[in-house]
Residue, then its C-alpha position, 0 to 999 in steps of 0.5 A: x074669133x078675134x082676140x086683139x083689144x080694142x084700145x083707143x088712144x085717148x087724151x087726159x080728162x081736161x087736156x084734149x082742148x090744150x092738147x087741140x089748141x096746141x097741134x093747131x098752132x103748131x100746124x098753121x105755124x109749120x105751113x106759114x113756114x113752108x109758104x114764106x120758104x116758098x116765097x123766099x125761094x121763088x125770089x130768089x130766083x127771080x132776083x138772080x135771073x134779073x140781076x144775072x146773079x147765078x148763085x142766088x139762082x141756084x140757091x133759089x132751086x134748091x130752097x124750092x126743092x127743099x120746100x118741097x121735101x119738106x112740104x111731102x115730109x110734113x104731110x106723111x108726118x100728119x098722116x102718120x100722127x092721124x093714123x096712131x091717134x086716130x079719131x076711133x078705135x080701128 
């Protein structure tokens, strides 16, 4: 016998589409953020290996590993909010 409630989280009455619309934006807009990062990143890299700059080189590889720490943070994080907000009572 199970005693637990079945609550489901559940948005206001009017806020769910608002509430949608603004995850989206905020979602496309952290993944622009992360590609342009990349591709900042990568020609930096590429501009200190053909100028025989090694600083920028250097700031290069680690601009991609940040983009990468954060590309893995922001995929746990969209985990993590799916899995409080869910899509049905668990």
């Amino acid at each position: 016998m199970e005693l637990t409630a079945a609550v489901c989280p559940e948005a206001p009455p009017g806020v769910e589409a608002f509430a949608d619309q603004v995850t989206a934006w905020v979602k496309w807009g952290v993944l622009a953020l992360i590609g342009i990062a990349a591709v900042v990143s990568l020609g930096s890299v590429l501009v200190g290996r053909m100028f025989s700059h090694p600083h920028a080189s250097r700031y290069g590889a680690m601009g991609i590993a940040v983009v990468v720490m954060v590309a893995i943070t922001y995929t746990v994080i969209l985990v993590i909010l799916g899995s409080i907000t869910g899509s049905g009572c668990t």
